[in-house]
N, C-alpha and C positions, 0 to 999 in steps of 0.2 A: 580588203580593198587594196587594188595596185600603187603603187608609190607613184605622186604625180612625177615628171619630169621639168627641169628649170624651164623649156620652152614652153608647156605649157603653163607657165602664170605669168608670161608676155602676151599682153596684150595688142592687137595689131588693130592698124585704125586706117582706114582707106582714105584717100584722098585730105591726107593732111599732113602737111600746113598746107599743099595745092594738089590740085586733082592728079592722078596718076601715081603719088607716092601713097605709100604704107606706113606710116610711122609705127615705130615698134616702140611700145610705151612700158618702160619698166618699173613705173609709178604703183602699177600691179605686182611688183615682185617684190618690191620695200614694203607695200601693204600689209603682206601675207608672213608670219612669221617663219613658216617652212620655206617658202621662195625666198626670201632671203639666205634664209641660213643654205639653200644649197646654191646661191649666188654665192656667199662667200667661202663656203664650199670648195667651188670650181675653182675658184680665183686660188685657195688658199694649194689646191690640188695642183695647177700649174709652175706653183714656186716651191713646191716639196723638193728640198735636197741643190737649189741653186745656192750658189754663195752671190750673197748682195748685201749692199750698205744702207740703202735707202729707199724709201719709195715715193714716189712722187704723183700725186694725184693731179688731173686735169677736173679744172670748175665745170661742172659743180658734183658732179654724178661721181665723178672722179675718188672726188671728196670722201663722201660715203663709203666704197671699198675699200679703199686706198687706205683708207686712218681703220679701218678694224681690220684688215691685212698687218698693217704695220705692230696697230696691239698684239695681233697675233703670234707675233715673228721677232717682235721686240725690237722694231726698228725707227730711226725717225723718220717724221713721214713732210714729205714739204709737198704746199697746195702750189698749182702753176694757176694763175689768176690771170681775172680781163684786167686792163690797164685802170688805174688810180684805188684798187684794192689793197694793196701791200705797201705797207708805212714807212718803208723806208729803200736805201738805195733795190734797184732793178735793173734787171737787165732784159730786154722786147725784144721779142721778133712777128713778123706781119707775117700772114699766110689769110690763103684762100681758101673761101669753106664751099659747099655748094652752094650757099643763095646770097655773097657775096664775100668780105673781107674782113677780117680781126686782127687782134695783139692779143697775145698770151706773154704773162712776165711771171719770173722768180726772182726774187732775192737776191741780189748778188754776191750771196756770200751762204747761200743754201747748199749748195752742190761742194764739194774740195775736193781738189784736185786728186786722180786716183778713185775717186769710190765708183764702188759699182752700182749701177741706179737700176731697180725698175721702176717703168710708168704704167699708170694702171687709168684708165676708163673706161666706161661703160658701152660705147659704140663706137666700131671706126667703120666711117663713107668714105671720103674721099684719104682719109689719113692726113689731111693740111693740118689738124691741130695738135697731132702728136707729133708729128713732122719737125713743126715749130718746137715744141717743148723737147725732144729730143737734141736738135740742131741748139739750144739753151744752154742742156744739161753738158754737150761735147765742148760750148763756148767757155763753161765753167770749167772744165778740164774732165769734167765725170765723164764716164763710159757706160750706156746702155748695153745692160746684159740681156733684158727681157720687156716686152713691153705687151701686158696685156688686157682683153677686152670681155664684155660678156658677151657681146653680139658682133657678128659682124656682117656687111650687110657687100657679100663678094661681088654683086653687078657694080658696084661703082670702082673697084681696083686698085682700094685703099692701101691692101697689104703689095701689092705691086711699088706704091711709090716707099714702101718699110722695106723694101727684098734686105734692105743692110742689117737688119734687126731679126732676132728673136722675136716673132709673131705669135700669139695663140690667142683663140676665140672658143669660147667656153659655148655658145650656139651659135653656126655659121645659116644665113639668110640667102639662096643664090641668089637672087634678084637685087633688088635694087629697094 
């Protein structure tokens, strides 16, 4: 039997949240213990051989890569959260998503000054949310080396507003 491939255990879902999108559902790929493991896989294949200090996960999907990357790599791994999730001082920044507006916070005292961070999530659209957490991690004094994704979904020209960053997307989607 052929070895499946990571895009095949994404599940794609027409007309949702609204008619005309495709949501690409990775709910499928946490399910299945092989789709996982060659999710973290990719991910883990991407930072083969970078020098970095941290990893920084985006809520929630984030989350899940990010922290068995970090096990993996032996690194700490700091969550970037929606606002009133993180117990103590933060630091926000506001950005736009496609179907309206958020805050993404860390820490303010997660990042030191000097290290090198990667962020890791699971989809970049328009790029607003890594955007934010990026422009966070530079406020901290950290420097994004790599910033990476399982999907990416290239009609909306997310990695366009990243061109300053290290991009890499372990399944690219042309459309949208």
């Amino acid at each position: 039997m052929a070895m499946k491939k990571l895009e095949d255990y994404v599940t794609s879902i027409p007309d949702f949240p609204e008619k005309g999108i495709i949501f690409r559902d990775i709910t499928s790929v946490l399910c299945d213990a092989d789709g996982l493991q060659l999710a973290i896989d990719s991910y883990k294949e991407m930072l083969e051989g970078l020098d970095f200090d941290v990893i920084v996960g985006a809520e929630a999907r984030g989350f899940i890569f990010g922290a068995a990357l970090s096990y993996l790599f032996h690194k700490p791994f700091v969550p970037a959260r929606k606002p009133g999730k993180l117990p103590r001082r933060t630091v926000s920044k506001d950005y736009e998503l496609e179907y309206g507006t958020a805050t993404i916070q860390l820490h303010s005292d997660s990042i030191r000054k000097g290290q090198k961070v990667v962020i890791i999530d699971d989809l970049i659209a328009t790029g607003g949310t890594v955007e934010a957490i990026a422009d966070l991690v530079e406020q901290l004094g950290g420097t994004v080396v790599k910033i990476c994704f399982l999907m990416e979904l290239a009609g909306l020209k997310g990695r366009d507003r990243l061109s300053k960053y290290d991009v890499e997307s372990a399944i690219i989607y042309e459309g949208a």
